[in-house]
N, C-alpha and C positions, 0 to 999 in steps of 0.2 A: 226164447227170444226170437222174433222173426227178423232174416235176413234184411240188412241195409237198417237197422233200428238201434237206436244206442240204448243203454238202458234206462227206463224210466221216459221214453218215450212214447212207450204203446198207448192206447186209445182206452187199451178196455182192462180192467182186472178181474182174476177169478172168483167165480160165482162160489157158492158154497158148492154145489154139484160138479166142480172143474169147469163147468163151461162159461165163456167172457160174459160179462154185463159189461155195460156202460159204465164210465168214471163219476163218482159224483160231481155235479153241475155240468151233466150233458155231456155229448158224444165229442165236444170240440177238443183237438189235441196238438200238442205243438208239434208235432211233426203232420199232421195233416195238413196238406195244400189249400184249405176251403178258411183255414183259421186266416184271422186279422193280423196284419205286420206286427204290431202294437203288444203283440202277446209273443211274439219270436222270439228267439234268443239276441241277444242284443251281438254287434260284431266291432262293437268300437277299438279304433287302433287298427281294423284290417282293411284292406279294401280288395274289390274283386268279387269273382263270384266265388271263388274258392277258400276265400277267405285268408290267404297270404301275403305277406307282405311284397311289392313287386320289388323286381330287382334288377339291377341295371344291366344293361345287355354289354357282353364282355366284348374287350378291344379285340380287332384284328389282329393276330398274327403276323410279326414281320416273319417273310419269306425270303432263304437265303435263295441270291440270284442265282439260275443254274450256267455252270460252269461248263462251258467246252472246250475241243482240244483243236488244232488242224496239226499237217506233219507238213512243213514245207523244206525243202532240199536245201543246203547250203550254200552260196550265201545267202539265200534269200531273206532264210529266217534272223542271218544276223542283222539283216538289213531292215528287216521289219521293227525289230525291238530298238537296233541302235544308228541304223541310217537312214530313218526318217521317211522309209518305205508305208506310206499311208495307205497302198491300194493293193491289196491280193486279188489277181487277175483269176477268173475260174469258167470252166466252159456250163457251170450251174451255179443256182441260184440257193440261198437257205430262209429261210424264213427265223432263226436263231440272231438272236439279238442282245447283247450284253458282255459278259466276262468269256475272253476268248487265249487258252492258253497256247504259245507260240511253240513246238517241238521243233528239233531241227532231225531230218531224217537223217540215215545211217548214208547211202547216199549224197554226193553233190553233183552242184552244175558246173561242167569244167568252163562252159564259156560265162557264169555267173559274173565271177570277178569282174571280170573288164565290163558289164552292163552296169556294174552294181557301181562302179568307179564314176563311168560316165552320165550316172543321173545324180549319185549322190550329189548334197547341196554343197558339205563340207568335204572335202579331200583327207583334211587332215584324220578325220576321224575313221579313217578306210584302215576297216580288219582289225580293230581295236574294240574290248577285250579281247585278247589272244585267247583268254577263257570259251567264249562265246563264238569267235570266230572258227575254233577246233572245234565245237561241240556235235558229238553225232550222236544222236539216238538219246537226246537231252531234251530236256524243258529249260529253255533258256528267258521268256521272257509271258509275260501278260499285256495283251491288247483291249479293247473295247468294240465287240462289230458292233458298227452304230447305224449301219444302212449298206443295200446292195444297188448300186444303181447300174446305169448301161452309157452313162455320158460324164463318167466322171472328169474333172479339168485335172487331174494327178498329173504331172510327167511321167510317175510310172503305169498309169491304164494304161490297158492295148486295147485299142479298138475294136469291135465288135465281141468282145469278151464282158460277162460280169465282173462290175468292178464290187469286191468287198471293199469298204470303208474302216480302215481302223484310227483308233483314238486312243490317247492316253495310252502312249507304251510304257511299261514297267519292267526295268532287267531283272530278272531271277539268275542272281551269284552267290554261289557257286550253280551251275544248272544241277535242276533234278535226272537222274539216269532212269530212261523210261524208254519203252519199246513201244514206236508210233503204230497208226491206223491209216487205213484208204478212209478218204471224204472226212466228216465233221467226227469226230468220238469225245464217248465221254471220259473222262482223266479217273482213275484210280481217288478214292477216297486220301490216304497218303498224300497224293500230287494237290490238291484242292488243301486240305490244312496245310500243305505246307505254304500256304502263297495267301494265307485266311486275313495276313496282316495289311495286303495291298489290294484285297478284293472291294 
């Protein structure tokens, strides 16, 4: 049989001597290119050149948002999740946008308190959770960066600084116990399922 030929397509069969002759009624054969449509194999039910049936093109993938971390000193961080701290001031910029997990470093600011007192909106809600307000070297809460601008109207921007933008605080309690990073990191696989229910 020659190659690319099914059987029963060849053009010619064996002579008495082994060598081809022609088909009886002429050299024309369905697999030759010079024959009429009309004589081809019929392909109803298929369409294409291949002859398969088409098929629909499969849906996109949803992709889970990626998740970051920052580590900011206490109180800050309690202030971001629960005192209504919209603006993390940063002397750079990130191009990261979406789910942003709030760590509280091992570290605080001793003069924190008293800033954090005097912008907060509510008073009452100063240093509560006691949970959250201890928390060092914690994942205490989930934010949203939604933009980094340079004029943001916050009362807590500082001027001439990057203001992050956050949204949608979310308290993580009890906090998760995690050993923070310098600049933006990514959170441990652990740390991300455990917060899978408010991402």
């Amino acid at each position: 049989m020659h190659p690319g030929h099914e059987a029963g397509c060849c053009p010619y069969v064996q002579g008495s001597a082994g060598s081809p002759r022609p088909a009886p009624g002429g050299p024309v054969s369905a697999c030759h290119p010079s024959q009429s449509s009309s004589a081809r194999p019929s392909s109803i039910g298929h369409t294409g050149n291949s002859g398969t049936p088409p098929t629909a093109p499969r849906p996109p993938r949803s992709r889970q948002p990626a998740v970051k971390a920052v580590t900011l000193h206490q109180p800050w961080a309690w202030a971001t999740v629960y005192g209504g701290k919209d603006v993390e001031n940063r002397r750079w910029r990130t191009s990261h946008r979406g789910p942003l997990l709030i760590h509280a470093a091992k570290g605080a600011d001793p003069d924190g308190p008293a800033a954090v007192l005097k912008t907060i909106a509510d008073p009452e809600l100063f240093a509560h959770p006691r949970s959250a307000w201890e928390a060092r070297e914690a994942i205490i809460g989930l934010v949203f960066l939604a933009d980094v601008l340079t004029d943001s109207p916050s009362p807590w921007a500082i001027p001439g600084w990057y203001h992050w933008v956050f949204e949608f605080p979310s308290p993580i309690d009890p906090p998760i116990p995690q050993r923070g990073r310098p600049g933006l990191w990514t959170p441990p696989d652990t740390a991300v399922r455990a917060v899978q229910d408010i991402l």
